[in-house]
C-alpha positions as CSV (number, residue, x, y, z in Angstrom):
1,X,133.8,82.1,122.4
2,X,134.4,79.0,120.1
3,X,132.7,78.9,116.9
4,X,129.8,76.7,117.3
5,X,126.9,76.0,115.2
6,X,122.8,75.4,116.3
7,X,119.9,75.0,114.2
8,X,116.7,75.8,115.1
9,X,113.0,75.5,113.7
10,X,111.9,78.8,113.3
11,X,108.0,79.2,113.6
12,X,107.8,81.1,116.4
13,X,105.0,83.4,115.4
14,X,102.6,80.0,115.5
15,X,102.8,79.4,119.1
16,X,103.8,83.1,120.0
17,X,102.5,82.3,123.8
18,X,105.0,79.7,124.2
19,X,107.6,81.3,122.6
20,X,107.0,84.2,125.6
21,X,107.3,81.2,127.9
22,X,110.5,79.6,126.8
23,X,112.0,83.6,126.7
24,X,111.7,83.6,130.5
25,X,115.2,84.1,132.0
26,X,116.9,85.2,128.6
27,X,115.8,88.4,128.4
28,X,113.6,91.1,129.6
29,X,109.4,90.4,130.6
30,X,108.8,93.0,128.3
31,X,111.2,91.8,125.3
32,X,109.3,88.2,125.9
33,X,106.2,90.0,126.0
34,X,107.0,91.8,122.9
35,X,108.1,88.1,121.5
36,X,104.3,86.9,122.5
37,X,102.8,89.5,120.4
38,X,105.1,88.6,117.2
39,X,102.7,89.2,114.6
40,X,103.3,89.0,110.6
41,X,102.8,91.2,108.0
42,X,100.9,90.0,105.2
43,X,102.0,92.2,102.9
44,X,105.6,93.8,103.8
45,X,106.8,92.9,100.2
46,X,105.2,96.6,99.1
47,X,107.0,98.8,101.8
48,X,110.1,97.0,102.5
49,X,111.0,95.2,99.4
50,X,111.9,97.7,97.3
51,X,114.8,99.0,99.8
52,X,116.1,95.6,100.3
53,X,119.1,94.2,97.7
54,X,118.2,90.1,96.5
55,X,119.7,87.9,94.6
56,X,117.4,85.9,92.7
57,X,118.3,82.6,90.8
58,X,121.3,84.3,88.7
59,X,119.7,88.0,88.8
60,X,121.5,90.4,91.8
61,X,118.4,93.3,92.0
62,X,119.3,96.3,94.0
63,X,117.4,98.1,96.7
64,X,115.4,101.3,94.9
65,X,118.0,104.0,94.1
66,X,117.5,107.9,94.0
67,X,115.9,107.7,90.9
68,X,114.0,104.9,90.6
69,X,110.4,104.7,91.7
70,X,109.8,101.9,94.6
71,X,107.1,100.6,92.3
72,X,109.1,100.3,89.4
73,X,111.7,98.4,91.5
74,X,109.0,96.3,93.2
75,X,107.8,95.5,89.9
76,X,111.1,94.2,88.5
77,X,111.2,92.1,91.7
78,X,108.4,90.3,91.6
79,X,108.5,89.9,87.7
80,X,112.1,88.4,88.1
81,X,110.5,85.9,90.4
82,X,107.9,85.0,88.9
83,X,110.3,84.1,86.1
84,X,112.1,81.7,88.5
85,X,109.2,79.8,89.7
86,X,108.3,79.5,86.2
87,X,111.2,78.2,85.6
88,X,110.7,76.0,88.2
89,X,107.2,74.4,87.4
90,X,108.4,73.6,84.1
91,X,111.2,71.9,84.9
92,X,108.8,70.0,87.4
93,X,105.5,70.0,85.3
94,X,103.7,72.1,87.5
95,X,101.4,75.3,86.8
96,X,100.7,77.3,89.5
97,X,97.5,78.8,90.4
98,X,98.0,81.9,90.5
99,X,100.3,85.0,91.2
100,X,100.2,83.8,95.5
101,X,103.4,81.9,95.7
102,X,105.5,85.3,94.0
103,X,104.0,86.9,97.0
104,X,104.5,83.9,99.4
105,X,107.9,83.7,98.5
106,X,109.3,87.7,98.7
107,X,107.6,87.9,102.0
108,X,110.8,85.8,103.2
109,X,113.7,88.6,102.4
110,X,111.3,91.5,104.3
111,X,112.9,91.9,107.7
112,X,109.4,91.8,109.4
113,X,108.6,88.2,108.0
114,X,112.4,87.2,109.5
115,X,113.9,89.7,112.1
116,X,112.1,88.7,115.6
117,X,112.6,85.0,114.3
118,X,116.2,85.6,114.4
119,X,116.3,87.4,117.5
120,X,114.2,84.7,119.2
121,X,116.5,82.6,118.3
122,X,119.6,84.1,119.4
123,X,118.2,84.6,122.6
124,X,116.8,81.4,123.6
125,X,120.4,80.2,122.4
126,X,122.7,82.7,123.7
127,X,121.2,85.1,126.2
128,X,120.5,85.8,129.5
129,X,118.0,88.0,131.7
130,X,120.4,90.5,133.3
131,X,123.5,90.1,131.8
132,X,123.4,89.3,128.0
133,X,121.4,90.9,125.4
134,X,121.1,90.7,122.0
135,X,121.6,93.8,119.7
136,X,121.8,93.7,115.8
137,X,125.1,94.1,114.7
138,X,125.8,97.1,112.2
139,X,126.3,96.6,108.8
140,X,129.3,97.8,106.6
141,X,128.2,96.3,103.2
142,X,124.5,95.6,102.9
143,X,124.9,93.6,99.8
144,X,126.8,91.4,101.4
145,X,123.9,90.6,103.3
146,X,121.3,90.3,100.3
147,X,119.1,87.5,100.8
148,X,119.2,84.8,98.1
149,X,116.3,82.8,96.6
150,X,117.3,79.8,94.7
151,X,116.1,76.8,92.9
152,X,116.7,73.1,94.0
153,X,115.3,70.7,92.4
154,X,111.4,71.0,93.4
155,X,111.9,73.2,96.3
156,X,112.4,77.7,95.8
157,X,115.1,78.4,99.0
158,X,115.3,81.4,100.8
159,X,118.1,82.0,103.0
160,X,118.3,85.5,104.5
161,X,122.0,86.3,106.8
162,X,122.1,88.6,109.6
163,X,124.4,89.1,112.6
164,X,123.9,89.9,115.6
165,X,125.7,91.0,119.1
166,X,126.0,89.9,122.3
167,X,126.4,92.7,124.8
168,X,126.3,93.3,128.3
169,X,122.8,94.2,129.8
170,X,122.8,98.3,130.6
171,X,120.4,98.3,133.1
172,X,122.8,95.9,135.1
173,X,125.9,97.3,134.5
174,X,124.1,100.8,135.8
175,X,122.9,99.1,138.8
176,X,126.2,97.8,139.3
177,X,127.5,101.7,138.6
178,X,129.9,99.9,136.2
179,X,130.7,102.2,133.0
180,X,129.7,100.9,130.4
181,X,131.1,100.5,127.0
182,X,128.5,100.5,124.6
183,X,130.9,99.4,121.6
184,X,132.1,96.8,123.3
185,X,130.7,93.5,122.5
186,X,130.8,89.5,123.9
187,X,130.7,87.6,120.9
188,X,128.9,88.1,117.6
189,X,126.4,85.7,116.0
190,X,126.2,85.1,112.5
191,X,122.1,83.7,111.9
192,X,120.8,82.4,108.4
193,X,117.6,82.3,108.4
194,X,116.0,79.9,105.9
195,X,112.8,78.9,104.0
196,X,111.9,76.6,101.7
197,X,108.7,76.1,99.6
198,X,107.9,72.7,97.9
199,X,106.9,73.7,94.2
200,X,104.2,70.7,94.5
201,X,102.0,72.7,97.0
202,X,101.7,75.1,94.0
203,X,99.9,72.7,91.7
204,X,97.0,73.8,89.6
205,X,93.4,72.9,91.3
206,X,91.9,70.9,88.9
């Protein structure tokens, strides 16, 4: 497979129905199905950020270790990022209402604000019902894969990588009595999914 590159509005879990839809004919009724029924988290930040490694602004924060508490690592976290969107209201003379947009933000790295987006979107790019599925790819170095929030100008960025695998369907290959090698893969997909918040929607009601 050539190297190509795609991008895609995300979004999906706003119009989950015809997300569903769209999913017909690459990929299973009951992955689409599953698709339909995306649903988000509101708040993954205090069960899966603490595992996850992030790089915010000029600060690398690990995922919780063996003997740190995931509160004390959440903690640092958030306190770090609230730092940077101070930071960033300052330079842009904005105060922000409250604590929300430190929240708002975080949610981005948490695999269940980000992983079905990114599978959706393989999919609809890159797979078909029957023969290709999409499997996430294992990771050797998960740091390597730290999500990164940064500042530009009056806009926080998130940009979370992942990749992921294309693989022959099983339930084919079975029909077909074909052995099948489950390390064996078509093509790998390297996704970055991105968000970005305008530091002006976080002005101070007044």
């Amino acid at each position: 497979m050539g190297h190509s590159e795609y991008a895609l509005k995300a979004g999906f879990h706003l119009n989950p129905k015809s997300v569903e839809a769209a999913l017909q004919g690459c990929c299973s009724e009951a992955e689409a199905q599953q698709a339909g029924r995306m649903q988000t988290i509101s708040q993954p930040i205090q069960c899966e950020l603490p595992t996850i490694p992030v790089q915010i602004g000029a600060h690398f924060l690990k995922g919780v270790s063996f003997n740190e508490s995931a509160a004390d690592n959440l903690k640092l976290k958030t306190h770090t990022m609230l730092q940077l969107i101070k930071e960033a209201v300052g330079q842009n003379g904005v105060t922000p209402r409250d604590d929300s947009p430190v929240t708002e933000v975080l949610n981005q790295v948490c695999p269940s604000s980000w992983r079905m987006a990114c599978k959706t979107a393989v999919q609809l790019l890159f797979a078909q019902a029957g023969l290709v599925v999409v499997d996430t790819a294992q990771m050797e170095n998960k740091e390597a894969y730290a999500p990164q929030i940064t500042l530009e100008g009056s806009r926080v960025v998130v940009q979370v990588p992942s990749t992921w695998c294309l693989k022959e369907d099983p339930a084919t290959m079975s029909l077909l009595q074909r052995s099948l090698d489950p390390e064996k893969t078509l093509g790998l997909v390297d996704v970055l999914y991105t968000a970005v918040f305008d530091i002006n929607r976080w002005k101070e009601c007044k």
